[in-house]
C-alpha positions in Angstrom: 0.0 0.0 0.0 2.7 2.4 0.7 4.5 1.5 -2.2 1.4 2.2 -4.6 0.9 5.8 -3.0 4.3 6.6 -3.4 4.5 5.7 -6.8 1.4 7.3 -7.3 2.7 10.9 -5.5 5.5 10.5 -8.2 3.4 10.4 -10.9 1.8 13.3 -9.6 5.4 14.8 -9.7 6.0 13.8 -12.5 2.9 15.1 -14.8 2.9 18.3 -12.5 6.9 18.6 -14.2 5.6 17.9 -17.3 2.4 20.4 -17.9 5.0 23.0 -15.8 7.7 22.6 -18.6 5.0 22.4 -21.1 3.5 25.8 -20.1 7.2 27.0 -19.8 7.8 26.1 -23.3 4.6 27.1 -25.0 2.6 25.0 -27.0 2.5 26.8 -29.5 6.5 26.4 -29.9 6.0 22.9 -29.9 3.2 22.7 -32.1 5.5 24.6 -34.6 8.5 22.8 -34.3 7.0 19.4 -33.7 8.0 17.9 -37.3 11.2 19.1 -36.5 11.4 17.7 -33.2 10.6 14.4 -34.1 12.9 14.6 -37.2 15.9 15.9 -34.9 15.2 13.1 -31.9 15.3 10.1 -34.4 18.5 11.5 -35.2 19.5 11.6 -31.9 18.4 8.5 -31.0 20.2 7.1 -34.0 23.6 8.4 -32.7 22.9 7.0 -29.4 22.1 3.3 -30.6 25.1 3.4 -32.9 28.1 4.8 -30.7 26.4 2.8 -27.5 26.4 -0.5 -29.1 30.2 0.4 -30.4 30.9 1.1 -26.8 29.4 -2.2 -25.2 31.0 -4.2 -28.0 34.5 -3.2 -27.4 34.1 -2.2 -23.7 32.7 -5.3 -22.1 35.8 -7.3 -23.7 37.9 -4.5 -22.7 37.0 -5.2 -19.0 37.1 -8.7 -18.8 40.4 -9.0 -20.4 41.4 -6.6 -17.8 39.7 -8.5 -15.0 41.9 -11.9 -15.8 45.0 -12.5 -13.4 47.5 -12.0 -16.3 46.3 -8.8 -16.8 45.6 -7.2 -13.2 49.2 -5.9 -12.9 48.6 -3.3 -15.6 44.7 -3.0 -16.1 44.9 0.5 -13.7 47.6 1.9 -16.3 45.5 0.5 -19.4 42.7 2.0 -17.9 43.7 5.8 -18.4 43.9 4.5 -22.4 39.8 4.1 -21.9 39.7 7.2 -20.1 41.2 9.7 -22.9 37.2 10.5 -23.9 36.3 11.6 -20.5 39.6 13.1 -19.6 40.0 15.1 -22.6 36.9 17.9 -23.1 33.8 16.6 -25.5 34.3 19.9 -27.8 38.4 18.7 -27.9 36.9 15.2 -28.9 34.7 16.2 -31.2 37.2 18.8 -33.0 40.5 15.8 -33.1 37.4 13.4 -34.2 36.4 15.9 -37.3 40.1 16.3 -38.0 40.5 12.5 -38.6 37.5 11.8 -40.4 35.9 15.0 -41.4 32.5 16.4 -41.3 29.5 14.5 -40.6 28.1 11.8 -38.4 30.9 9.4 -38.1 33.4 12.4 -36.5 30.1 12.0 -33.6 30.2 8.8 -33.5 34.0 8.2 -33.0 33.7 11.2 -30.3 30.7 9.4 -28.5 32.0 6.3 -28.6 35.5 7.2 -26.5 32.9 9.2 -24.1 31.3 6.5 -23.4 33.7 3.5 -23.0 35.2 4.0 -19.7 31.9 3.6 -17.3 31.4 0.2 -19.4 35.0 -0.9 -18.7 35.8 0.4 -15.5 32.4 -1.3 -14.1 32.8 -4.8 -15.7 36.4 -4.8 -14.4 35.7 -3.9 -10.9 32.0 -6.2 -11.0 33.9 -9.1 -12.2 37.2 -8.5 -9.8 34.9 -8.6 -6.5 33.0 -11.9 -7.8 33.1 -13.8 -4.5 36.4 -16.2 -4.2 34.6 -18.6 -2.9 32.1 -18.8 -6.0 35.0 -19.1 -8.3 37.0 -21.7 -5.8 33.5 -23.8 -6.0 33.5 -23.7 -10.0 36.8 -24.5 -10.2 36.0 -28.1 -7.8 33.7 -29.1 -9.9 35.9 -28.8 -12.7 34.8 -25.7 -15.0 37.5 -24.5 -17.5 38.1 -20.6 -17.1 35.6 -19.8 -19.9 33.0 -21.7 -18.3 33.7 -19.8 -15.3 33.6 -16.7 -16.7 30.8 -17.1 -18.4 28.5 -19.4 -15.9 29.3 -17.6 -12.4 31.6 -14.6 -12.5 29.7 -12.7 -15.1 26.1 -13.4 -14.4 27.1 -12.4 -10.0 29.0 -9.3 -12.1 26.3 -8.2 -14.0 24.6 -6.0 -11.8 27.6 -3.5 -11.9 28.0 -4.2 -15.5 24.6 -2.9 -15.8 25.1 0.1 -13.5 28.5 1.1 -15.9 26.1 0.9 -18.6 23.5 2.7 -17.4 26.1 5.9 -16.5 27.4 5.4 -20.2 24.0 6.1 -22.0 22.9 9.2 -19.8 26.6 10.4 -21.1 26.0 9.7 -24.0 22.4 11.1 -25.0 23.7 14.6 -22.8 27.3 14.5 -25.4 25.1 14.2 -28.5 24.1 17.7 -28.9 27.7 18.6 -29.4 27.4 16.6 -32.4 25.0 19.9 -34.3 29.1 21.6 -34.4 30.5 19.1 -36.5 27.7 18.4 -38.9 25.9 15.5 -37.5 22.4 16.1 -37.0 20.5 15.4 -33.2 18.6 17.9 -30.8 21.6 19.8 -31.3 19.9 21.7 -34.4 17.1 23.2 -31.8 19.9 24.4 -28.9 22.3 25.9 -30.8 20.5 27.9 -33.4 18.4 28.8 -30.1 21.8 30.4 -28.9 22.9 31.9 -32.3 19.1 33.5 -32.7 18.7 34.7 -29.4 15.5 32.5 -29.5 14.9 31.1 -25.8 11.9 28.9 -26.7 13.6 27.2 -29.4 16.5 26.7 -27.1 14.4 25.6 -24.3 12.5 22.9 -26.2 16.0 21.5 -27.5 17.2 21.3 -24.3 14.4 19.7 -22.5 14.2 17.2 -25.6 17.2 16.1 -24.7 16.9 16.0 -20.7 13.6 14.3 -20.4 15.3 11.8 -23.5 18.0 10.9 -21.0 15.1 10.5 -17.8 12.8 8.0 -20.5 16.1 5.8 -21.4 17.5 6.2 -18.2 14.5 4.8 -16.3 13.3 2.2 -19.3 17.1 1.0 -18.4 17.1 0.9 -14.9 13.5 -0.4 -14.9 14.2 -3.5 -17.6 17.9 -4.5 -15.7 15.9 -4.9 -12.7 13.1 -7.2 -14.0 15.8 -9.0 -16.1 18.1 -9.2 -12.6 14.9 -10.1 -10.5 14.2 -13.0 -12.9 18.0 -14.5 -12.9 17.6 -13.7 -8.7 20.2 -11.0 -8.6 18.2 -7.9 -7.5 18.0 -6.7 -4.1 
C-alpha cells in the first residue's frame, strides 16, 4: 500500500513537471516545431544506438580481459587508455574526431564512442574483480575451465555492476550528443544551438528539454528492464 501511494505521488510529480515545462515552453512552440522535433530526436536517438552498441561491444571485452589474473598488474595503467574520452573535453573530442575523419556523423560517433567507453569498462572490471572467491573456488571443484567460469558464475554475480557502468554510459552519451550539431551531425543539437545563435529562448528551451527528459525516459526504461531482467535470474535486491 505504501508502495502504490508513493508511486502514485511521483506520478503526480511527475505530470505536475511535465504540464509545468510544457507551459514553460509554450505549446505553440512545440506545435510549430514538432515535425522538427521528431525529425531531430530520431537523429539523436540514431547516434545513441550506434556509438552505444560500439561502446558495449568493445568495452565489455575490454574489461574482462582486464579483470583476468595476467592482466591485473597493468589493467589501472590500461585504464587511463579508456579514459582519454572523458579526460580530454567533448568539444576537444569532437574537434580531433572531425580532423580524422571530417565532417558529418561518423566524427560524432568516434567522439561518443571514446565518451562512453570508460563507465562500461571500469564497471565490468571492478564487477567481475569482487566476484566472491569462494564462488570461483567452488566452480573451479567441480571442474569448469576458465571460460566456463567466466561465463556461468563470474559474469552473471558481475552483471549487476556491469549494468550500472552501462547505465552511466547512456545518460553520457544522449547529454554529449548535442555537441554533435558543431561538426555536422544532425540530433537535438539543431534546436539548442540555433536557439543560442538566434537569441531564441523557446527554441532553445524545447531542445534542451528534448534532450533532458530523453535521457530520464532511457535512463529509467534501463534501470526499470535491468531490474526485472536481474529479478528474474535472482540477482536484484
Amino acid at each position: 500500500m505504501n508502495r502504490q501511494a508513493v508511486r502514485l505521488a511521483w506520478g503526480a510529480l511527475i505530470a505536475m513537471a511535465l504540464v509545468g515545462l510544457i507551459a514553460w515552453i509554450g505549446p505553440d512552440v512545440i506545435a510549430t516545431h514538432r515535425d522538427r522535433l521528431l525529425y531531430d530526436l530520431a537523429d539523436h536517438l540514431r547516434l545513441v544506438a550506434i556509438s552505444m552498441t560500439l561502446a558495449l561491444a568493445t568495452g565489455v571485452p575490454a574489461g574482462i580481459a582486464l579483470s583476468r589474473p595476467c592482466m591485473r598488474r597493468w589493467a589501472d595503467r590500461l585504464m587511463q587508455v579508456f579514459n582519454i574520452g572523458n579526460t580530454v573535453p567533448s568539444l576537444a573530442v569532437l574537434a580531433l574526431a572531425l580532423a580524422v575523419l571530417g565532417i558529418g556523423e561518423r566524427p560524432a560517433i568516434l567522439a561518443l564512442w571514446l565518451a562512453s567507453l570508460l563507465p562500461i569498462v571500469r564497471n565490468t572490471y571492478e564487477g567481475l574483480r569482487n566476484v566472491s572467491p569462494a564462488l570461483r573456488e567452488a566452480a573451479r571443484g567441480i571442474g569448469m575451465t576458465p571460460i566456463q567460469r567466466l561465463v556461468r558464475v563470474e559474469f552473471p554475480n558481475a552483471l549487476p555492476v556491469v549494468l550500472a557502468g552501462v547505465r552511466i554510459s547512456l545518460v553520457i552519451n544522449v547529454g554529449t550528443v548535442p555537441l554533435s550539431f558543431l561538426i555536422g551531425a544532425n540530433s537535438l543539437g539543431e534546436l539548442i544551438f540555433p536557439g543560442i545563435y538566434l537569441n531564441n529562448q523557446s527554441l532553445l528551451l524545447l531542445g534542451a528539454a528534448a534532450t533532458a527528459l530523453l535521457a530520464l525516459v532511457l535512463d529509467a526504461l534501463f534501470a526499470y528492464a535491468g531490474h526485472v531482467y536481474l529479478r528474474r535470474r535472482g540477482l536484484a535486491n
